[in-house]
Rosetta silent file (secondary structure, phi, psi, omega in degrees, C-alpha in Angstrom):
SEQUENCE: XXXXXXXXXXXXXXXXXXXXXXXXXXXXXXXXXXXXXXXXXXXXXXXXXXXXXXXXXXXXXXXXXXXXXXXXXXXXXX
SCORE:     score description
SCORE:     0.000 S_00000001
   1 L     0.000  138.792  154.098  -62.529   10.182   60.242 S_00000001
   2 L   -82.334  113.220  179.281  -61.353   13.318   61.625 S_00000001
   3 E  -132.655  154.379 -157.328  -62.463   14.040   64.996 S_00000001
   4 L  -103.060  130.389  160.008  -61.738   15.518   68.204 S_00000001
   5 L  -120.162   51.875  136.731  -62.604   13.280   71.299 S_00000001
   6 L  -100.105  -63.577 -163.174  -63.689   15.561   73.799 S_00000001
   7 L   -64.071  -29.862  166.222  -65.329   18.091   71.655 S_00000001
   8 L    81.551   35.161  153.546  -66.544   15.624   68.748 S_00000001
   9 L   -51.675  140.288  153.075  -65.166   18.724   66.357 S_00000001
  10 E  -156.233 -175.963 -173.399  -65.148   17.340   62.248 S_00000001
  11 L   -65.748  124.744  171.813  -65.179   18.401   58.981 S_00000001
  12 E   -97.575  153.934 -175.930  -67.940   20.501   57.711 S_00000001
  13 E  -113.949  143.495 -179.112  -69.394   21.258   54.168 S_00000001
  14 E  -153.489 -166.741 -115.123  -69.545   24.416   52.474 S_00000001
  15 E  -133.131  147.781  151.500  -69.609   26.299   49.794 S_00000001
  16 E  -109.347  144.065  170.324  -66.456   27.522   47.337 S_00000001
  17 E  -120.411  150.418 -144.401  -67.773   30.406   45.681 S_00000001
  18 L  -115.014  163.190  157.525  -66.225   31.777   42.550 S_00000001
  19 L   -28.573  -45.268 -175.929  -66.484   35.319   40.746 S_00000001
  20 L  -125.863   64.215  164.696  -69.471   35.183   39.162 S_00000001
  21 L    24.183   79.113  134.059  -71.181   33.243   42.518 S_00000001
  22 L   -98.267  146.500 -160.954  -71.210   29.970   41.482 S_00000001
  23 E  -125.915  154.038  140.357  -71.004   27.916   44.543 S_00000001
  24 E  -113.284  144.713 -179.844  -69.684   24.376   44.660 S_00000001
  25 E   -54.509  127.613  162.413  -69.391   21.881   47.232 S_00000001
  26 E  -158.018 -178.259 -163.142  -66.623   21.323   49.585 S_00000001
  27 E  -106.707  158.131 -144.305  -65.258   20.204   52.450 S_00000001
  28 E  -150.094   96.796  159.440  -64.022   23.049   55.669 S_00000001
  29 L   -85.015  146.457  161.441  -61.339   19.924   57.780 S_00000001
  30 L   -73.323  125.277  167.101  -60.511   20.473   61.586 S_00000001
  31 L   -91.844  113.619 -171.511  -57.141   20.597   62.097 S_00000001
  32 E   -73.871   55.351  176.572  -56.947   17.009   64.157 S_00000001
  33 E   -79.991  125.905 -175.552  -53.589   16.245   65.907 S_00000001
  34 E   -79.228  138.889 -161.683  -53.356   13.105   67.949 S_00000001
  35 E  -163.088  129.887  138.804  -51.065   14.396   71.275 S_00000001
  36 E   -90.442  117.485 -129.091  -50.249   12.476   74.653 S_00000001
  37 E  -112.725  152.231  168.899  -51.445   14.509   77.038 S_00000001
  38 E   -97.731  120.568  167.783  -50.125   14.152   81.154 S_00000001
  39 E  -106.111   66.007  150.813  -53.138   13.834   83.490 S_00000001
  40 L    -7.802  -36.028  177.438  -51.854   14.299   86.881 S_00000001
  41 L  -102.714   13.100  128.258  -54.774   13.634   88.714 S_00000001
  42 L   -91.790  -22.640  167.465  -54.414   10.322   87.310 S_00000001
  43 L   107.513  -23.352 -160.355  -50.972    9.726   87.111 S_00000001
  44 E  -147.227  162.488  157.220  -50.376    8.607   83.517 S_00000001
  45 E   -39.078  162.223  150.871  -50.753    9.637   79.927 S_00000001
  46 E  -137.763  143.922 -175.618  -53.844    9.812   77.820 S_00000001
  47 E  -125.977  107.126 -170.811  -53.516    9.623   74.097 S_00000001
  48 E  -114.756  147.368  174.272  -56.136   11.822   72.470 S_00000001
  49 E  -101.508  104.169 -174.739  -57.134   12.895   68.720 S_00000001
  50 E  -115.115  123.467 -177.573  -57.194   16.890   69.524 S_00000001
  51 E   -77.985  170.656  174.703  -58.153   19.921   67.431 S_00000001
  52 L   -91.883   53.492 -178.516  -55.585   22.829   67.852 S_00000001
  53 L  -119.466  -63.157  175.427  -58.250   25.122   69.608 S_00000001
  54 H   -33.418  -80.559  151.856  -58.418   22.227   72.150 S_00000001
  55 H     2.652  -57.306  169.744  -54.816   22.029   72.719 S_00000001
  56 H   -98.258  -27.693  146.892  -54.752   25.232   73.953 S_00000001
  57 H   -35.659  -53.691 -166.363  -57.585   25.381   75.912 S_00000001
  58 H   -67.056  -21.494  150.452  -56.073   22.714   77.593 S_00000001
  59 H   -23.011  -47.565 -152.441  -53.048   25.019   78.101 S_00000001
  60 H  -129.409  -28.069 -155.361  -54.695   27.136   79.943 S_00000001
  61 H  -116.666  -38.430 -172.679  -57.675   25.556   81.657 S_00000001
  62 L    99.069 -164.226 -166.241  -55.760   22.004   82.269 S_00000001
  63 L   -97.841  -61.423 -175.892  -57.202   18.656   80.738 S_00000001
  64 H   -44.240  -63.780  159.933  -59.646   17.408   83.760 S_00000001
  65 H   -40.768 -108.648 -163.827  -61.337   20.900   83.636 S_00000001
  66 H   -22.470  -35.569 -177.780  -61.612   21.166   80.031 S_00000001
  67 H   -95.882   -4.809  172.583  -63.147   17.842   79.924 S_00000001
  68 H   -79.296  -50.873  155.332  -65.560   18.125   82.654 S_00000001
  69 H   -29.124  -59.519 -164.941  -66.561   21.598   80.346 S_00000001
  70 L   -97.481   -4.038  161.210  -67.709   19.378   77.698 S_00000001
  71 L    84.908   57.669  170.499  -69.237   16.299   79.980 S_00000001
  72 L  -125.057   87.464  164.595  -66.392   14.038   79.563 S_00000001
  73 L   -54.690  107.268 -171.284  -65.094   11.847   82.346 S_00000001
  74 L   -94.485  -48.437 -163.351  -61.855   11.337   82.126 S_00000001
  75 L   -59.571    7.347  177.201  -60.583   10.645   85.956 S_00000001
  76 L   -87.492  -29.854 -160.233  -63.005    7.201   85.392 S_00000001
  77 L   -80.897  151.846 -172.426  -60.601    5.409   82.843 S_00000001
  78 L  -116.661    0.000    0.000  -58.331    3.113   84.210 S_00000001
């Protein structure tokens, strides 16, 4: 399944709706990209399943911060 694992972003369901409002089911996907990411304050890669919102948060905020946003300890894994 596609999922992000810090934010625990996935696919949602909704509606397509047509001309004369008929609605049908479907699915709304997260775009997921798997990315190795450099953690300095650890020293090494991490290899994460990321949406591309994330990705750029992490741009701009860094990884530890971003994941410490969202209650994720990363600086624990060894």
């Amino acid at each position: 399944m596609a999922k992000s694992d810090i934010t625990g972003q996935r696919k949602l369901k909704g509606h397509s709706v047509s001309h004369s409002n008929i609605k049908t089911k479907r699915w709304q996907n997260v775009n997921v990209q798997s990315r190795r990411v450099w953690v300095p304050e650890v020293g090494r890669f991490v290899t994460l399943n990321l949406t591309t919102r994330d990705i750029r948060s992490i741009d701009k905020l860094g990884l530890i911060a971003y994941a410490k946003k969202h209650g994720i300890a990363l600086s624990g894994r060894g």
